[in-house]
Biopython code that builds the backbone (N, CA, C, O; Angstrom):
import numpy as np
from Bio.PDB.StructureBuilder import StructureBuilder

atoms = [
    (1, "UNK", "N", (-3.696, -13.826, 15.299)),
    (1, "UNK", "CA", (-3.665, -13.841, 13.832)),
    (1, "UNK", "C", (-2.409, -13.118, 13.343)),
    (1, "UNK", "O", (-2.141, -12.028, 13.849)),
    (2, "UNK", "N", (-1.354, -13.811, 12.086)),
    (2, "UNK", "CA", (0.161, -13.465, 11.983)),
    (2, "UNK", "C", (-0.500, -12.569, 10.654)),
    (2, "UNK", "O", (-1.427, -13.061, 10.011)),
    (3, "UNK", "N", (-0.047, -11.476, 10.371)),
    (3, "UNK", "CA", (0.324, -10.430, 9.000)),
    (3, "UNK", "C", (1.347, -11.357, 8.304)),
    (3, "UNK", "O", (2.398, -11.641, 8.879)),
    (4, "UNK", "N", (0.977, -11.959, 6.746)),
    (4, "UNK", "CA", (2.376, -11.932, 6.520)),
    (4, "UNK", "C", (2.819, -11.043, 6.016)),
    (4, "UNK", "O", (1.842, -10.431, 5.586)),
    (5, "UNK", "N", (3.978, -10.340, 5.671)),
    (5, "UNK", "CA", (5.135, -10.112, 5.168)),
    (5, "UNK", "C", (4.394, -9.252, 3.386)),
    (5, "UNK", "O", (4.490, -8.057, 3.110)),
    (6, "UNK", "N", (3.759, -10.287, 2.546)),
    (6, "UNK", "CA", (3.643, -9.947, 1.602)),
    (6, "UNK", "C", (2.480, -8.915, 1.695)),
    (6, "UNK", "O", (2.316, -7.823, 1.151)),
    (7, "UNK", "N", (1.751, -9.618, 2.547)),
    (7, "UNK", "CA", (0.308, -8.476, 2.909)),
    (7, "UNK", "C", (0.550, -7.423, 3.264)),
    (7, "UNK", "O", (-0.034, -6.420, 2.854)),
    (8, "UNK", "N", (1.344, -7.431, 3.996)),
    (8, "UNK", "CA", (2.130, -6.107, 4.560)),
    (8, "UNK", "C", (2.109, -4.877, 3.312)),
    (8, "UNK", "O", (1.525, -3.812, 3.114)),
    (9, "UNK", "N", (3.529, -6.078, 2.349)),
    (9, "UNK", "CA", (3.492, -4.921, 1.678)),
    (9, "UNK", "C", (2.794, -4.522, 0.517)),
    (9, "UNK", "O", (3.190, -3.715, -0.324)),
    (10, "UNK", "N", (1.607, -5.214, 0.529)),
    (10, "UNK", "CA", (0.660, -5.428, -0.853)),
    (10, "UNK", "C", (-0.140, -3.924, -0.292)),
    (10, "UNK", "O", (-0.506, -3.004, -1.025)),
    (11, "UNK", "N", (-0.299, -4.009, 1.454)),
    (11, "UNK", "CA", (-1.302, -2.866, 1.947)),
    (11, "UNK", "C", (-0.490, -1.449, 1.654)),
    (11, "UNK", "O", (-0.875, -0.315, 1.369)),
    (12, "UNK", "N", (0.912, -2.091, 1.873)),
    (12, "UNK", "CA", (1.960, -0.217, 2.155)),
    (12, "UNK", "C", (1.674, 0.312, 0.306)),
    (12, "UNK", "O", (1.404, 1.462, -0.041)),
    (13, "UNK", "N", (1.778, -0.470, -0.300)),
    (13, "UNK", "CA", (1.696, -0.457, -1.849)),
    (13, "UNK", "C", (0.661, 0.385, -2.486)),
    (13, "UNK", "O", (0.613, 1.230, -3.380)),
    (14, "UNK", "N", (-0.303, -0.301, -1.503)),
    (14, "UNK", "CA", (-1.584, 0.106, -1.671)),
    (14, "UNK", "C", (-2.023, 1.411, -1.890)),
    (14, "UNK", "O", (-2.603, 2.088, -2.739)),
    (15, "UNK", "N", (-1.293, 1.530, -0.305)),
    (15, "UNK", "CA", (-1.307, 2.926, 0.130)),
    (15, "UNK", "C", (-0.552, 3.672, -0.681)),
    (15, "UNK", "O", (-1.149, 4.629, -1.173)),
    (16, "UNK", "N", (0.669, 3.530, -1.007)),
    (16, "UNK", "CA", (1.354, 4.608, -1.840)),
    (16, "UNK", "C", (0.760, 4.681, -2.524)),
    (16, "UNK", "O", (0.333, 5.836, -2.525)),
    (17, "UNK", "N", (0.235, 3.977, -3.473)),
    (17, "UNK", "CA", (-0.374, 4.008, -5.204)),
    (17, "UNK", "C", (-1.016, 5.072, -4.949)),
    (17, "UNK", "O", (-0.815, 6.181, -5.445)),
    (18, "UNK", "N", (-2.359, 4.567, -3.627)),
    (18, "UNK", "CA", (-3.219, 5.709, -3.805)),
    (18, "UNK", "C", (-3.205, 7.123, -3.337)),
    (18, "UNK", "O", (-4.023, 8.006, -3.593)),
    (19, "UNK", "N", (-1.751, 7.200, -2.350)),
    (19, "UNK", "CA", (-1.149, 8.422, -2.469)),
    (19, "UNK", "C", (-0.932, 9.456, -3.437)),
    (19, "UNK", "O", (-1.321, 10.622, -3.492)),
    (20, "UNK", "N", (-0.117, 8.651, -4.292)),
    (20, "UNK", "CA", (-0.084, 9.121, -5.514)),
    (20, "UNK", "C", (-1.147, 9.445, -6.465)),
    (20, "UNK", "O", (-0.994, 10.660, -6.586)),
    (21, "UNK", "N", (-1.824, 9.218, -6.981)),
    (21, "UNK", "CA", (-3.164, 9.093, -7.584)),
    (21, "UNK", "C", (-3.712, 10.237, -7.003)),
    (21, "UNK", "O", (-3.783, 11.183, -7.787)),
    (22, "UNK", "N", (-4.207, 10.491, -5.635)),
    (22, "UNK", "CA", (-4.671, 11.608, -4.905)),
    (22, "UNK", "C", (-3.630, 12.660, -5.464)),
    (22, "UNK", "O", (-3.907, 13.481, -6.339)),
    (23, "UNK", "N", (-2.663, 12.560, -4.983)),
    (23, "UNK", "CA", (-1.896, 14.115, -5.292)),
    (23, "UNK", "C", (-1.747, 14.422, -6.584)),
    (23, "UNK", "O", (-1.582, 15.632, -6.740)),
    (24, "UNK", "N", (-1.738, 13.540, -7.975)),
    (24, "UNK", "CA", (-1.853, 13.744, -9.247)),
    (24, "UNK", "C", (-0.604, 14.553, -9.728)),
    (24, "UNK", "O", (-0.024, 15.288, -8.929)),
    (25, "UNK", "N", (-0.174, 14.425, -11.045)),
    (25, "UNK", "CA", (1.029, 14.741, -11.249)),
    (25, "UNK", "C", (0.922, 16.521, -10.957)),
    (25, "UNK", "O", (1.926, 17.225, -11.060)),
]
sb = StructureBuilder()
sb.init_structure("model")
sb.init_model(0)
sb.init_chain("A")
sb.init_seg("    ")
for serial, (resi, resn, name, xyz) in enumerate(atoms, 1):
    if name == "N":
        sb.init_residue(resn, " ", resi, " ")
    sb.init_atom(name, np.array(xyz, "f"), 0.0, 1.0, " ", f" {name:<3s}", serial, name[0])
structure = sb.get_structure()
């Protein structure tokens, strides 16, 4: 099964957002 590309970065995205969000300004 291939990852594309956009999924990739829809997940890394993901992740940052909710990086951010957690650490709060």
């Amino acid at each position: 099964m291939k990852i594309w590309p956009v999924q990739d970065a829809k997940a890394r995205f993901s992740e940052l957002l909710d990086a951010c969000v957690s650490e709060g300004p």
